[in-house]
Short mmCIF file of the C-alpha atoms (twelve columns), coordinates in Angstrom:
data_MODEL
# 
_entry.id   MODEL 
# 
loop_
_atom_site.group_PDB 
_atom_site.id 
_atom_site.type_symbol 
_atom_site.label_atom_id 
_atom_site.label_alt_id 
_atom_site.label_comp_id 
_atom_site.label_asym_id 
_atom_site.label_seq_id 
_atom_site.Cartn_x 
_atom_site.Cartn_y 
_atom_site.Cartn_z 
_atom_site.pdbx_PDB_model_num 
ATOM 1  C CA . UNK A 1  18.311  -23.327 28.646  1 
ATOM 2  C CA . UNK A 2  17.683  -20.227 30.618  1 
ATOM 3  C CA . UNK A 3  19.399  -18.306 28.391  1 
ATOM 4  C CA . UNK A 4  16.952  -19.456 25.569  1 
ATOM 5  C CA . UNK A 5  13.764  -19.098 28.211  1 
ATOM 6  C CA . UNK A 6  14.903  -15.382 28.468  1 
ATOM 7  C CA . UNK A 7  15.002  -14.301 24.646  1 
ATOM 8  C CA . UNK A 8  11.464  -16.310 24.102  1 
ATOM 9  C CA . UNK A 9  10.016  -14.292 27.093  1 
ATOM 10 C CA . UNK A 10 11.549  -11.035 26.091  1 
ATOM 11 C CA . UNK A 11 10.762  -11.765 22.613  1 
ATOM 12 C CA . UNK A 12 7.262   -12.203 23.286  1 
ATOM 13 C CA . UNK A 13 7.452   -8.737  25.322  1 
ATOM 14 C CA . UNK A 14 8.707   -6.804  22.511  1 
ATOM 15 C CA . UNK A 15 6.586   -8.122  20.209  1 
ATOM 16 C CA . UNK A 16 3.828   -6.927  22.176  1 
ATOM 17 C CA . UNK A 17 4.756   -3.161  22.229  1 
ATOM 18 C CA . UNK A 18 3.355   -0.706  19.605  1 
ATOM 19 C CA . UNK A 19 5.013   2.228   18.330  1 
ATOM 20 C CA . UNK A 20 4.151   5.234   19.776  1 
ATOM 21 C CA . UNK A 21 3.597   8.649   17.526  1 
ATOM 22 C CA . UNK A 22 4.525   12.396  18.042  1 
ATOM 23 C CA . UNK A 23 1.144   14.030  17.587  1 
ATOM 24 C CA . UNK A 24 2.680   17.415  17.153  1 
ATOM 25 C CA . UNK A 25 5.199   15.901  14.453  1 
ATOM 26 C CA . UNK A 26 1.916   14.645  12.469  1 
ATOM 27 C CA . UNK A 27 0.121   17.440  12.956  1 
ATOM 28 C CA . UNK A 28 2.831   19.041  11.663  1 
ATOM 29 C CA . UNK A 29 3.199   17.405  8.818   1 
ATOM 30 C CA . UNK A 30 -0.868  17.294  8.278   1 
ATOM 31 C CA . UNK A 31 -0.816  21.388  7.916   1 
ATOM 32 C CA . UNK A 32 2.280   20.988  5.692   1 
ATOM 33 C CA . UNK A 33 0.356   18.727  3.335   1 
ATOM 34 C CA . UNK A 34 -2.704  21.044  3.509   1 
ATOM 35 C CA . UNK A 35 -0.387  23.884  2.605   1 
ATOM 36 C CA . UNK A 36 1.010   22.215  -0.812  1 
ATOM 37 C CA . UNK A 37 -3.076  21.343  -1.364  1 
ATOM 38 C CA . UNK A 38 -2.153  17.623  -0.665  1 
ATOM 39 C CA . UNK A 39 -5.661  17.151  1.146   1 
ATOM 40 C CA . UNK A 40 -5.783  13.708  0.365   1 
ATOM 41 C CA . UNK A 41 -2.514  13.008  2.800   1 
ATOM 42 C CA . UNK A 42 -3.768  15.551  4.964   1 
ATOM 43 C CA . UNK A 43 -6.552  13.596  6.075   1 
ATOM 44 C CA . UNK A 44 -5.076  10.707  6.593   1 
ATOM 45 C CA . UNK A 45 -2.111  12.558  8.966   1 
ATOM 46 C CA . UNK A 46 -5.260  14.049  10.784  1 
ATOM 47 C CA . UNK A 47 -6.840  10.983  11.156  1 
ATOM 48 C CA . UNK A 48 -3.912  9.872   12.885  1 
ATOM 49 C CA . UNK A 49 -3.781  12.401  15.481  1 
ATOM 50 C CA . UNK A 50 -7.331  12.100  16.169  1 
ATOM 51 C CA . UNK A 51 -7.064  8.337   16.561  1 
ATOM 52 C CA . UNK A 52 -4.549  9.159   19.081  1 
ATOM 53 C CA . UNK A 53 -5.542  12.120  20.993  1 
ATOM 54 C CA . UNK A 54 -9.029  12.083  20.229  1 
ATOM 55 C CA . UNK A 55 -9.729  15.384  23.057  1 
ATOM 56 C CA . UNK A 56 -7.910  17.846  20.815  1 
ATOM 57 C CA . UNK A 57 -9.857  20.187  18.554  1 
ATOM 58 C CA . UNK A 58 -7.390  21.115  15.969  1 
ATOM 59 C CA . UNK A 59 -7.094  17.872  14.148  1 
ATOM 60 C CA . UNK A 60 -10.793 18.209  13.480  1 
ATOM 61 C CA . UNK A 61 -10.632 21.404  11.959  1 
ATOM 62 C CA . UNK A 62 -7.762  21.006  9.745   1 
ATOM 63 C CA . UNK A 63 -9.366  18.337  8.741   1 
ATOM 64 C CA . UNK A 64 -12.500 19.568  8.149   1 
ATOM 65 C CA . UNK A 65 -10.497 22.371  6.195   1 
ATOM 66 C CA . UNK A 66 -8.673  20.215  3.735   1 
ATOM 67 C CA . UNK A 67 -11.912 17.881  3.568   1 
ATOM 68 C CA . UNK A 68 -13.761 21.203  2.707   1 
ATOM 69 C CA . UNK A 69 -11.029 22.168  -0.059  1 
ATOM 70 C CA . UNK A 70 -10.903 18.493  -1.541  1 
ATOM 71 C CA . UNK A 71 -14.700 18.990  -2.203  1 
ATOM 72 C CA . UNK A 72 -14.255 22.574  -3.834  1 
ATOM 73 C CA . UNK A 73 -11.317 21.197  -6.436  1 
ATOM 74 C CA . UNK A 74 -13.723 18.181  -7.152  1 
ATOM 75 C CA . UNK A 75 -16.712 20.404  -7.662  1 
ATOM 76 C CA . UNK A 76 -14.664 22.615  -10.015 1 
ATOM 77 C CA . UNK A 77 -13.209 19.860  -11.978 1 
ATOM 78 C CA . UNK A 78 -16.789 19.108  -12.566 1 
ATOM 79 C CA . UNK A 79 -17.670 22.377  -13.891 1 
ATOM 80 C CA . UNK A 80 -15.093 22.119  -16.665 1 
ATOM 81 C CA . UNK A 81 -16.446 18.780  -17.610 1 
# 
């Protein structure tokens, strides 16, 4: 019975942990993505540094970068239109 008390409990504790992230990994990986002009993926790695470490500036302006680019490719796909 104590056994089975001890699994629920820690159970219950690991359930309750979230993953942590590498910020410099995902930034990272954010620029690399803005580099092959993937600025849709970009964003969403930048998002996820800013969600986490909201007090750093260079999320925002890679972001702003590839959000900057995304709106130049969409304006020239207009053009040709």
């Amino acid at each position: 019975m104590k056994k089975a008390t001890l699994f629920l409990i820690l159970q219950i504790f690991t359930i309750s942990l979230f993953a942590q992230i590498n910020t410099d990994r995902v930034l990272a990986i954010g620029r690399n993505a803005l580099y092959f002009e993937d600025y849709v993926l970009s964003i969403q790695y930048f998002n996820q540094v800013i969600k986490s470490k909201p007090w750093l500036a260079e999320p925002y302006f890679y972001r702003a970068v590839a959000k900057i680019n995304l709106e130049i490719g969409r304006a020239s796909c207009r053009e040709r239109v």
